[in-house]
C-alpha positions as a LaTeX table, in Angstrom:
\begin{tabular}{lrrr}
\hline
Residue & $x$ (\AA) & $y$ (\AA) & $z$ (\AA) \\
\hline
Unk1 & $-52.43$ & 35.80 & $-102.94$ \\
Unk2 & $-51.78$ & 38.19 & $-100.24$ \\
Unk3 & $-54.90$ & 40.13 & $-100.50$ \\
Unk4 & $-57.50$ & 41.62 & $-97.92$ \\
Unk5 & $-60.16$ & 42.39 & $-99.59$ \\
Unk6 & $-63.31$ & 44.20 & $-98.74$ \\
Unk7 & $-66.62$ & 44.07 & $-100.37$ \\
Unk8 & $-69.12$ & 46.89 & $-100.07$ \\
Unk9 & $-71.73$ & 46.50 & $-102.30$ \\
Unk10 & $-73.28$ & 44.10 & $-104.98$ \\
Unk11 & $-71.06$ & 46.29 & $-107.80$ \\
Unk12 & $-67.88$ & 45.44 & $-105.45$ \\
Unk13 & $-69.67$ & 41.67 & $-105.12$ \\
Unk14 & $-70.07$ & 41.67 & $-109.30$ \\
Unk15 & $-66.56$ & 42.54 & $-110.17$ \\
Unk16 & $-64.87$ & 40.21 & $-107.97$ \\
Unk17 & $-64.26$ & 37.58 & $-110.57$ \\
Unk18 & $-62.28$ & 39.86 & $-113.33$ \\
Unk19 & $-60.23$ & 41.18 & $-109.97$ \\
Unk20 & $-59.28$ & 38.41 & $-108.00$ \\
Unk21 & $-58.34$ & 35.06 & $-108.05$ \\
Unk22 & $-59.15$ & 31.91 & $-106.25$ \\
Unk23 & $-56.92$ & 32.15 & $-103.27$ \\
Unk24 & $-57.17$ & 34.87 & $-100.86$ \\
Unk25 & $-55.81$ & 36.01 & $-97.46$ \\
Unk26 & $-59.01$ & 37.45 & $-96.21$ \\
Unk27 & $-62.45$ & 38.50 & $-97.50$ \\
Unk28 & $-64.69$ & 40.82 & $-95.59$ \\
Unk29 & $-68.37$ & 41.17 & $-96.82$ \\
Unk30 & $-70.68$ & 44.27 & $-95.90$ \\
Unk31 & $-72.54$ & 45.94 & $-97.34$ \\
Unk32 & $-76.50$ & 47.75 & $-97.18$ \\
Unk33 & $-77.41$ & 46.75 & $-100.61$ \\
Unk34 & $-76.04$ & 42.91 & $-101.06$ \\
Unk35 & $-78.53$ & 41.02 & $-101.52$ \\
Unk36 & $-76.61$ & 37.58 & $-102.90$ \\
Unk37 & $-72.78$ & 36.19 & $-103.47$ \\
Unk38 & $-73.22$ & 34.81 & $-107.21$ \\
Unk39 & $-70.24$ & 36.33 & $-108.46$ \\
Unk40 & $-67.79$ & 34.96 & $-105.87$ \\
Unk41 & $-68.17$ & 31.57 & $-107.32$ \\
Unk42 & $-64.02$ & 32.06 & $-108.54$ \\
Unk43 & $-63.24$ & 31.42 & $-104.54$ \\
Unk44 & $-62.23$ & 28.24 & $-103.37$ \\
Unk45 & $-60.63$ & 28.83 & $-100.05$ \\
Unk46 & $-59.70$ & 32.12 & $-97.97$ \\
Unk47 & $-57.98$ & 32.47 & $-94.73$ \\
Unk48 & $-60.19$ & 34.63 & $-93.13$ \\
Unk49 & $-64.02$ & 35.10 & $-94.21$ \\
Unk50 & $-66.31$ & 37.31 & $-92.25$ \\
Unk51 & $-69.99$ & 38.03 & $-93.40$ \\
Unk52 & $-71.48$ & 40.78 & $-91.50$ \\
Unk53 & $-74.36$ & 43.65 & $-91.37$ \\
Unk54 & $-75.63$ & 42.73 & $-94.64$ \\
Unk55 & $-79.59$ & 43.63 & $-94.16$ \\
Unk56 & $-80.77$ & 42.12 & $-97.86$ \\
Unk57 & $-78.19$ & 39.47 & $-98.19$ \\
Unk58 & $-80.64$ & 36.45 & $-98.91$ \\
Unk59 & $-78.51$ & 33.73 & $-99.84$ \\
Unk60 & $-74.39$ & 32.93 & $-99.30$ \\
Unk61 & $-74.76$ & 30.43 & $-102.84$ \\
Unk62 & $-71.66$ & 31.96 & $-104.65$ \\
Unk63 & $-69.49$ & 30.39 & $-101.99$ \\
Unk64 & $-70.05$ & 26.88 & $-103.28$ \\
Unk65 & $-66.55$ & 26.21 & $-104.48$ \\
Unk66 & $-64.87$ & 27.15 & $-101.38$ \\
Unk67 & $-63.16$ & 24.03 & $-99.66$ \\
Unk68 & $-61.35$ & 25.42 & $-96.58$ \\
Unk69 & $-60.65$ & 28.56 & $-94.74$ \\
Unk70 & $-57.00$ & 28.53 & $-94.19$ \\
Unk71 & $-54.18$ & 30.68 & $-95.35$ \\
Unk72 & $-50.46$ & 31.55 & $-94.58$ \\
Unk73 & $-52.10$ & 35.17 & $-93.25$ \\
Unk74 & $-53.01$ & 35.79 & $-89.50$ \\
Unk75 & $-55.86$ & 35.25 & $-87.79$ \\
Unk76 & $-58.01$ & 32.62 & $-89.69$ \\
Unk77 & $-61.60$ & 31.59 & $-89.21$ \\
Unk78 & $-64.89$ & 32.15 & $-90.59$ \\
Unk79 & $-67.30$ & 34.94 & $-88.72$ \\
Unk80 & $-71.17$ & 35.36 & $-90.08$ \\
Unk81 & $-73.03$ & 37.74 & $-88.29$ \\
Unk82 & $-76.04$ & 40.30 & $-88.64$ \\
Unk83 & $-77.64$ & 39.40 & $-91.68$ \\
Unk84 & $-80.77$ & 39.83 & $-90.59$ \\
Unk85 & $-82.45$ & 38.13 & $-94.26$ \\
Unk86 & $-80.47$ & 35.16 & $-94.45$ \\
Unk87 & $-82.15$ & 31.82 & $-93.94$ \\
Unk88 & $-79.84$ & 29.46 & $-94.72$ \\
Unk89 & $-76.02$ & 28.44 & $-95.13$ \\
Unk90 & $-76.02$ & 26.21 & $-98.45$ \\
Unk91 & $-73.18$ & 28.12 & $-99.66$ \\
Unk92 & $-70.71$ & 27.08 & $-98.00$ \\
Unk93 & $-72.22$ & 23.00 & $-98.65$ \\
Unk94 & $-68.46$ & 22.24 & $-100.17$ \\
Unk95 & $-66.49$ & 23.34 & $-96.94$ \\
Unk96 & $-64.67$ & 20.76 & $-95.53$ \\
Unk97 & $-62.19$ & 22.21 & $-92.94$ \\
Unk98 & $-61.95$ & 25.80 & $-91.23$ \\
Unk99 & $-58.68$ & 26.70 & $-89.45$ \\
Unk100 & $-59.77$ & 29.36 & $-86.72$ \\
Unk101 & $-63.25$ & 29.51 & $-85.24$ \\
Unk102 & $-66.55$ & 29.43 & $-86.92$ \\
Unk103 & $-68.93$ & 32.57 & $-85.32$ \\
Unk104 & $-72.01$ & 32.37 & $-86.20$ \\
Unk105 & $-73.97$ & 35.06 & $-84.32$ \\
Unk106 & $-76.89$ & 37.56 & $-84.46$ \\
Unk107 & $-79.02$ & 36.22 & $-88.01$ \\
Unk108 & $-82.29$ & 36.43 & $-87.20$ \\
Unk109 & $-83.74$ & 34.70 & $-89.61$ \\
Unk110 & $-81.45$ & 31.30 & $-89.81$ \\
Unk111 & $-82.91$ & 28.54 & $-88.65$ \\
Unk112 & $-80.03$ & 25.76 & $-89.12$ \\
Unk113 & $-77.17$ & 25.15 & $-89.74$ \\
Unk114 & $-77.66$ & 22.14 & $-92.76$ \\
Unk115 & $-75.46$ & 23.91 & $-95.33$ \\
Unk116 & $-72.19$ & 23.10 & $-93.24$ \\
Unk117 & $-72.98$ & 19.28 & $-93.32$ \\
Unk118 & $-69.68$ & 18.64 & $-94.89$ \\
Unk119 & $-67.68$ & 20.07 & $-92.57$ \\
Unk120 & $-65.01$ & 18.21 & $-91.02$ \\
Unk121 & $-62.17$ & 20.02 & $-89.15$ \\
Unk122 & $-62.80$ & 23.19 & $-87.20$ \\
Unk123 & $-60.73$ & 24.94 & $-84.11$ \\
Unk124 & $-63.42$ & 26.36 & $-82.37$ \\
Unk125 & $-67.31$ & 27.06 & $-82.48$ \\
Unk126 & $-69.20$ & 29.72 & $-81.00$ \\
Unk127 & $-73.13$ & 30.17 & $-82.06$ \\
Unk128 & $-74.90$ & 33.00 & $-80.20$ \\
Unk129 & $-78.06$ & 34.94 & $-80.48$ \\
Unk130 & $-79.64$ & 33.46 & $-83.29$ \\
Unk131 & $-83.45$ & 34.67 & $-83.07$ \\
Unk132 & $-84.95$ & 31.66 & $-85.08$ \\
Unk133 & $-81.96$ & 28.53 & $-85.17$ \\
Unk134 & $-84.14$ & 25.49 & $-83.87$ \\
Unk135 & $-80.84$ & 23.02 & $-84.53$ \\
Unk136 & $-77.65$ & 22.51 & $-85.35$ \\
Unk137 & $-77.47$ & 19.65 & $-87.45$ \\
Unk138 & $-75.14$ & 20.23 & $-89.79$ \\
Unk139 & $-72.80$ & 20.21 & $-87.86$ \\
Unk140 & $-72.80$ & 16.56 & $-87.52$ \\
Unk141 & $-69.60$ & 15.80 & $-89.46$ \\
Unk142 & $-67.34$ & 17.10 & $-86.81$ \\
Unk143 & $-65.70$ & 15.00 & $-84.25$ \\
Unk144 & $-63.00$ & 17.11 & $-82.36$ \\
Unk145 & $-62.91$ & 20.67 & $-81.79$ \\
Unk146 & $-59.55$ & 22.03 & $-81.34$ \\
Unk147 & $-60.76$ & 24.77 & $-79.37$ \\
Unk148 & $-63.81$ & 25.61 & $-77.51$ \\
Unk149 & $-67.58$ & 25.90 & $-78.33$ \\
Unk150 & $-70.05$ & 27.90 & $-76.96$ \\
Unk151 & $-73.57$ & 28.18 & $-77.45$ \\
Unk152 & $-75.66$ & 31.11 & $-76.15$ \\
Unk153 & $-78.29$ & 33.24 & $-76.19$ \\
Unk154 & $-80.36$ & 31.07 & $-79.27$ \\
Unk155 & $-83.95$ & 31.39 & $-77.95$ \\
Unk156 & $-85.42$ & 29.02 & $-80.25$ \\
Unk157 & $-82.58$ & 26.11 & $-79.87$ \\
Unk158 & $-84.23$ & 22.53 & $-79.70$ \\
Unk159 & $-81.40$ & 20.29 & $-79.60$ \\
Unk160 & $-77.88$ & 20.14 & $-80.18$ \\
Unk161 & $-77.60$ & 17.03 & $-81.15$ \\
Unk162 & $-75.77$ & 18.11 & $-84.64$ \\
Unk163 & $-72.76$ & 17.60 & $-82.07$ \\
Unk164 & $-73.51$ & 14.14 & $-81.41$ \\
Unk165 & $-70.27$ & 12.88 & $-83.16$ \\
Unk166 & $-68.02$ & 15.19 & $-81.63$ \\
Unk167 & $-65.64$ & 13.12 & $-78.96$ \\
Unk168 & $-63.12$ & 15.48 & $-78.01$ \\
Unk169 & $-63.26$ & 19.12 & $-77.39$ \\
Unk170 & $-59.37$ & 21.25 & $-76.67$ \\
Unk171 & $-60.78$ & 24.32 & $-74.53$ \\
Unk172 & $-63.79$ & 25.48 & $-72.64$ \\
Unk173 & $-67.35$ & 24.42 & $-73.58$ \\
Unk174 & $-70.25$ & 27.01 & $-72.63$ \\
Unk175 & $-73.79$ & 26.17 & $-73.17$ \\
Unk176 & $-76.34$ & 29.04 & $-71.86$ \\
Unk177 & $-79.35$ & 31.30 & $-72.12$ \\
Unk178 & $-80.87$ & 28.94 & $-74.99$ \\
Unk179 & $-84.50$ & 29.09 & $-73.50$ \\
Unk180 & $-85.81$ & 25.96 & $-75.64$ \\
Unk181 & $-83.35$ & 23.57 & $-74.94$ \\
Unk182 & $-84.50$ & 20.72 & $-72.62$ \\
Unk183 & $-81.33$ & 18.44 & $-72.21$ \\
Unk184 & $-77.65$ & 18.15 & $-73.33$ \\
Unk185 & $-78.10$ & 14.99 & $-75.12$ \\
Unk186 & $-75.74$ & 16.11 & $-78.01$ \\
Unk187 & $-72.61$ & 16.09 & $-76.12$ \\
Unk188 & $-73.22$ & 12.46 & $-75.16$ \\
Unk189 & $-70.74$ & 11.45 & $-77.10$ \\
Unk190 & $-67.95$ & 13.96 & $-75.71$ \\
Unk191 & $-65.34$ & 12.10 & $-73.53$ \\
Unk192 & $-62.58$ & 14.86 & $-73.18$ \\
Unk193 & $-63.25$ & 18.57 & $-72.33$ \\
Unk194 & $-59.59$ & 20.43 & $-71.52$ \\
Unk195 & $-61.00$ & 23.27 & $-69.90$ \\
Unk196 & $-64.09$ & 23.20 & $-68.16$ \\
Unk197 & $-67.75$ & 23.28 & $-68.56$ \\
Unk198 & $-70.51$ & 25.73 & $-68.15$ \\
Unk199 & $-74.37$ & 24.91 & $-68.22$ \\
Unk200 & $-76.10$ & 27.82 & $-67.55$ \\
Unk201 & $-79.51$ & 26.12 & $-69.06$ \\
Unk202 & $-81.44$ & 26.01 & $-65.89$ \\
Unk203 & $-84.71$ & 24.29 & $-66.28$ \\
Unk204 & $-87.37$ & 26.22 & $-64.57$ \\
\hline
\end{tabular}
């Protein structure tokens, strides 16, 4: 299905399942009053998902039968950003692949990343501003990024040793401005970085 579709509020979030099917092209999520995803249990994989500015949106649990994020349409990846409730990513516990980049930026109230633990294949990561994230483990099913990762601005980051299986990484790799983190020990497994490396973690 060729569709972009848009979701504005929990009525929009409600009716999904007698409007749409399981495929789509893209699905963009925003909206003041959404406070959960029940409804979009009919999904099971989207080329582009992005998940942004929702102020109640508690939980992401209606996205448990999505697989992958891939598509036939443009620009795919998977973008979660300013939802400034939600604590966890257990929703998306069935995704296995993302084709694109993974954003996960500005929710203040996630602390890590465990829901994505069966992840497996994913372009590129980039994880910034995150007021509470102490970790990254689940991210400890990936072993090659195809394109770069960056991790910035997370005040409360620990470790990153959810990376610790990832070996090869196709692009740049940025690591900065996350005041908690003592040491790189995460990346010890990565052998091959294409395009560079920036620590900007300066111990004091």
């Amino acid at each position: 299905d060729n569709n972009n579709v848009s979701l504005e509020s929990q009525a929009d979030v409600d009716s999904f399942p007698s409007q749409y099917c399981s495929t789509l092209c893209g699905l963009t999520i925003m909206g003041n009053d959404i406070t959960n995803l029940d409804s979009l249990y009919v999904l099971e994989k989207v080329g582009r998902l992005v998940i942004q500015m929702n102020p109640v949106l508690t939980n992401i649990n209606g996205l448990s039968n999505v697989t992958s994020i891939e598509g036939e349409c443009d620009n795919s990846g998977i973008t979660i950003s300013g939802n400034n409730q939600l604590a966890d990513l257990n929703g998306l516990s069935s995704l296995t692949r993302i084709d694109g980049t993974l954003t996960i930026q500005s929710n203040t109230m996630l602390t890590d990343l465990t829901g994505l633990s069966n992840l497996r294949e994913a372009d590129a990561l980039g994880i910034y501003d995150n007021a509470s994230l102490q970790n990254i483990d689940g991210l400890d099913g990936l072993a090659r990024l195809g394109g770069g990762l960056t991790i910035s601005g997370n005040p409360g980051l620990q470790n990153i040793d959810g990376l610790s299986h990832v070996t090869f990484v196709d692009g740049g790799l940025a690591i900065g401005f996350n005041d908690a983190l003592v040491n790189l020990n995460g990346l010890a497994s990565v052998t091959t970085v294409e395009f560079g490396v920036t620590n900007s973690n300066t111990p004091d």
